[in-house]
VMD Tcl script that draws the C-alpha trace (Angstrom):
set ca {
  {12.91 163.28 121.40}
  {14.76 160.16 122.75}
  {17.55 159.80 120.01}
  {18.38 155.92 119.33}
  {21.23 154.03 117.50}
  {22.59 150.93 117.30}
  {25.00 151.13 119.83}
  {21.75 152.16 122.33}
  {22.89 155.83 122.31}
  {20.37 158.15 123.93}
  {20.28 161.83 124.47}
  {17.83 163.80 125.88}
  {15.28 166.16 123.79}
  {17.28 169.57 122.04}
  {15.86 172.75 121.20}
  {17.80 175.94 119.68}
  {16.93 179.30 118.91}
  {19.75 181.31 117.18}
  {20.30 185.37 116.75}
  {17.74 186.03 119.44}
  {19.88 188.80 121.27}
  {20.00 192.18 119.45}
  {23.72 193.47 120.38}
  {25.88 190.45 120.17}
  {27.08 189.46 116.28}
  {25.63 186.60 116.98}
  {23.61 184.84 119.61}
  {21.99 181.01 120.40}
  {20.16 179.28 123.11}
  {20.99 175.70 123.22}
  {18.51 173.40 125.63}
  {19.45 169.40 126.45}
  {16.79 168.17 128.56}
  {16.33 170.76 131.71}
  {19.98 171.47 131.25}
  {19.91 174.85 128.59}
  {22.63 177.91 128.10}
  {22.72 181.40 126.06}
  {25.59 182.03 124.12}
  {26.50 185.94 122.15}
  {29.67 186.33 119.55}
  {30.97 189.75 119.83}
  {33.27 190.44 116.78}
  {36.05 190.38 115.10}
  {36.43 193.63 116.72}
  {39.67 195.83 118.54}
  {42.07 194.49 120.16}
  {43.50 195.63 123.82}
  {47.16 195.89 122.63}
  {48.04 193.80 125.61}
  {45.75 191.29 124.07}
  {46.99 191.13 120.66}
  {48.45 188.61 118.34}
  {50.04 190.00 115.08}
  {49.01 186.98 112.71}
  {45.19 186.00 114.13}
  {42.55 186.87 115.99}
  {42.46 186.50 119.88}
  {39.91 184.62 121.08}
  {38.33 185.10 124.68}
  {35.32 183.10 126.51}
  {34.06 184.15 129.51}
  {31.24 182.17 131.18}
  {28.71 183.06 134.13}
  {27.49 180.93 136.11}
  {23.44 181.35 137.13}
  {23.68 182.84 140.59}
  {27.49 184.18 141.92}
  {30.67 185.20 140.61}
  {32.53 182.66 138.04}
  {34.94 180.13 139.81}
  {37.80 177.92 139.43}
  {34.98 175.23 137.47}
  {34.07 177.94 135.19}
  {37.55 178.88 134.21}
  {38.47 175.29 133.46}
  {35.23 174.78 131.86}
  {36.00 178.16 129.43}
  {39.69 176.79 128.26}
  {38.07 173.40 127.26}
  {35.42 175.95 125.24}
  {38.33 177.99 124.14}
  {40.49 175.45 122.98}
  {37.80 173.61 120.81}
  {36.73 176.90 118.70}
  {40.67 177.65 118.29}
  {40.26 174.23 116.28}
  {37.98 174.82 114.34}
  {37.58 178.90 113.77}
  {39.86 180.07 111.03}
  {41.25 182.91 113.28}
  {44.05 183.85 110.81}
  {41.27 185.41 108.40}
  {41.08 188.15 111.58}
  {44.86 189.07 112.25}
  {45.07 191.93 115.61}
  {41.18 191.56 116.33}
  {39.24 190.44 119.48}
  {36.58 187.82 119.29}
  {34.47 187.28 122.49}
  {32.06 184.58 123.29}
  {29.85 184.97 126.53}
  {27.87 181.71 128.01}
  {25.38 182.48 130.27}
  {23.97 179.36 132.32}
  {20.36 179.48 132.70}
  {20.32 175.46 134.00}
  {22.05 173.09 134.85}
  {20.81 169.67 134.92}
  {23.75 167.94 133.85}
  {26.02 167.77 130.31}
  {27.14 171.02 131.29}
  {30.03 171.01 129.02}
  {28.21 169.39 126.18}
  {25.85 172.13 126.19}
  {28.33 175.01 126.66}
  {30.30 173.64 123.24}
  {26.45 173.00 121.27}
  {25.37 176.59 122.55}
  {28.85 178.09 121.24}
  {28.66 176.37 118.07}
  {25.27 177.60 116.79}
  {26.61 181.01 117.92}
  {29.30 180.95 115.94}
  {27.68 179.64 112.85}
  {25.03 182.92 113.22}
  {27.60 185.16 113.86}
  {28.62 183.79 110.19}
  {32.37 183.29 111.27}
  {34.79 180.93 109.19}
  {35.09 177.77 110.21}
  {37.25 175.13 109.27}
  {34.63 172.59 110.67}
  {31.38 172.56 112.49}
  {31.64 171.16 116.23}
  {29.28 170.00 118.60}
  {29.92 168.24 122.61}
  {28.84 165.17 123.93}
  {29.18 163.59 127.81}
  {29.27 160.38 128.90}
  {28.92 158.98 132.43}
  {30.12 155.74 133.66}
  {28.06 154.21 136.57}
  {28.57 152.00 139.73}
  {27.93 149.00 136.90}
  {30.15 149.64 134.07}
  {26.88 150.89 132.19}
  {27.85 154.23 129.76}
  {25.02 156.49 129.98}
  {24.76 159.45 127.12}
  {23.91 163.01 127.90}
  {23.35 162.42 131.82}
  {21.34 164.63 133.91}
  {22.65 166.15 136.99}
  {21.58 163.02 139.84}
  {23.35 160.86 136.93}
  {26.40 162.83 137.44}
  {26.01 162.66 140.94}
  {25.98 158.40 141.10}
  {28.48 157.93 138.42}
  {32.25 157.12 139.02}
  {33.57 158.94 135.98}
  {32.72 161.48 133.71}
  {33.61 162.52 130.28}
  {33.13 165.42 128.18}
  {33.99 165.43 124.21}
  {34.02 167.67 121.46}
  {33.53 166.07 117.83}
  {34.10 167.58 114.86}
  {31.63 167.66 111.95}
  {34.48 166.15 108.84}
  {35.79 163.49 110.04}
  {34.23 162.72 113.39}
  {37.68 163.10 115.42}
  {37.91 164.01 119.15}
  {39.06 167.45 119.30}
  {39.27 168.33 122.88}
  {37.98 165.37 126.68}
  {37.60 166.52 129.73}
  {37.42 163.48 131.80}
  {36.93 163.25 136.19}
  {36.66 159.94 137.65}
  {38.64 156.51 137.57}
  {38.25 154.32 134.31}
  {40.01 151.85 131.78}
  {41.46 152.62 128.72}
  {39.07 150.32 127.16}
  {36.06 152.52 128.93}
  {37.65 155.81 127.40}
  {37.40 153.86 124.00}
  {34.10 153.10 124.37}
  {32.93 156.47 124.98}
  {34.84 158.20 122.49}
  {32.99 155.84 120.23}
  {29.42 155.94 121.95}
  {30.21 160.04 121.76}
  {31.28 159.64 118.08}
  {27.65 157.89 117.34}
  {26.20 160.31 119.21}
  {27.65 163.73 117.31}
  {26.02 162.12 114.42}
  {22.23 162.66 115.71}
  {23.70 166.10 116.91}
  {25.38 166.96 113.93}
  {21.98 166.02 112.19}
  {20.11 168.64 114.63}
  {22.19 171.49 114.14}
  {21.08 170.78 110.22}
  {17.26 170.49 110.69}
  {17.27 173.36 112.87}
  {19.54 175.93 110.68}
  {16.96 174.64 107.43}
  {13.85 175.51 109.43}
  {14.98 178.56 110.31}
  {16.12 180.20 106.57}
  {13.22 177.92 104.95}
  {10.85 180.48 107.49}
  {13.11 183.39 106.18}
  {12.36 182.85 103.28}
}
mol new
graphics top color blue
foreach p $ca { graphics top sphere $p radius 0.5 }
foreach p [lrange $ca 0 end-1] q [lrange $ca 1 end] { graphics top cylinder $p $q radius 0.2 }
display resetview
């Protein structure tokens, strides 16, 4: 599924199967072209004291990489998670409780990130956790030309001179956390917040289709 708009935005195909792991509270597997990642909610549950914040819940994410022990990438790649479901997860309902949320990698061709944030999203939806809004993650490359390429694979990564990883919320379409590597102009940063803005829409749109086909077979 080659997704189009007007502003040529493509992504690769998506597929997502949610509350297919028994023990988690809540569980998704979120594929973007060869690139796909399982995600499990555990919680609200206890709290290490150590851990614990009087007024909300404390949020951890721990990712693991596909082969090998998580490094320095992982760790950044977990507070960028972090940060964006702080956003949007109404912790305060869950005041001296522990919420985990484990990505596994399974591969990675590329929009990492993206898929990490799409993967943690679902998750947190089938968990059934409050949300203020729904969020999903889009990257955008920049190549040798000045061309903006959507949802890159891995060899697209590999060519490009910058990179840049957003998450979009589902209200009001507003940048909530970038990761960005690479050398670029302001005026390129606008233009992919705005290609990545287009692009959450056709995302947003999945997450719909897929959550109605999967209560309309419950039913």
């Amino acid at each position: 599924m080659e997704v189009c708009g007007s502003s040529n935005v493509s992504l690769r195909e998506f597929g997502c199967e949610q509350s297919l792991l028994s023990r988690p509270d809540g569980s998704a597997s979120f594929v973007q072209g060869d690139t796909s990642v399982l995600a499990g909610v555990y919680g609200p549950a206890e709290v290490k004291v150590s851990k614990e914040i009087y007024d909300r819940a404390t949020l951890e994410v721990l990712i693991q990489p596909k082969v090998g022990l998580p490094s320095v990438r992982e760790r950044s790649q977990e507070q960028c998670v972090r940060e964006t479901c702080e956003a949007s997860l109404l912790l305060t309902l869950h005041p001296r409780s522990s919420l985990t949320l484990v990505l596994q990698v399974l591969h990675d061709d590329g929009s990492l990130l993206s898929c990490f944030l799409n993967a943690a999203c679902m998750a947190l939806m089938d968990a059934g956790l409050p949300m203020s809004c729904l969020f999903c993650g889009v990257t955008c490359a920049i190549d040798a030309d000045g061309q903006i390429i959507t949802d890159p694979t891995a060899a697209q990564e590999k060519e490009s001179r910058a990179l840049m990883t957003f998450a979009i919320d589902s209200k009001e379409c507003r940048v909530m956390m970038s990761s960005t590597k690479g050398s670029f102009s302001v005026h390129e940063l606008q233009q992919c917040i705005a290609v990545s803005q287009k692009a959450s829409e056709k995302i947003f749109q999945f997450y719909r289709d897929s959550v109605k086909r999967r209560y309309s077979k419950t039913l």
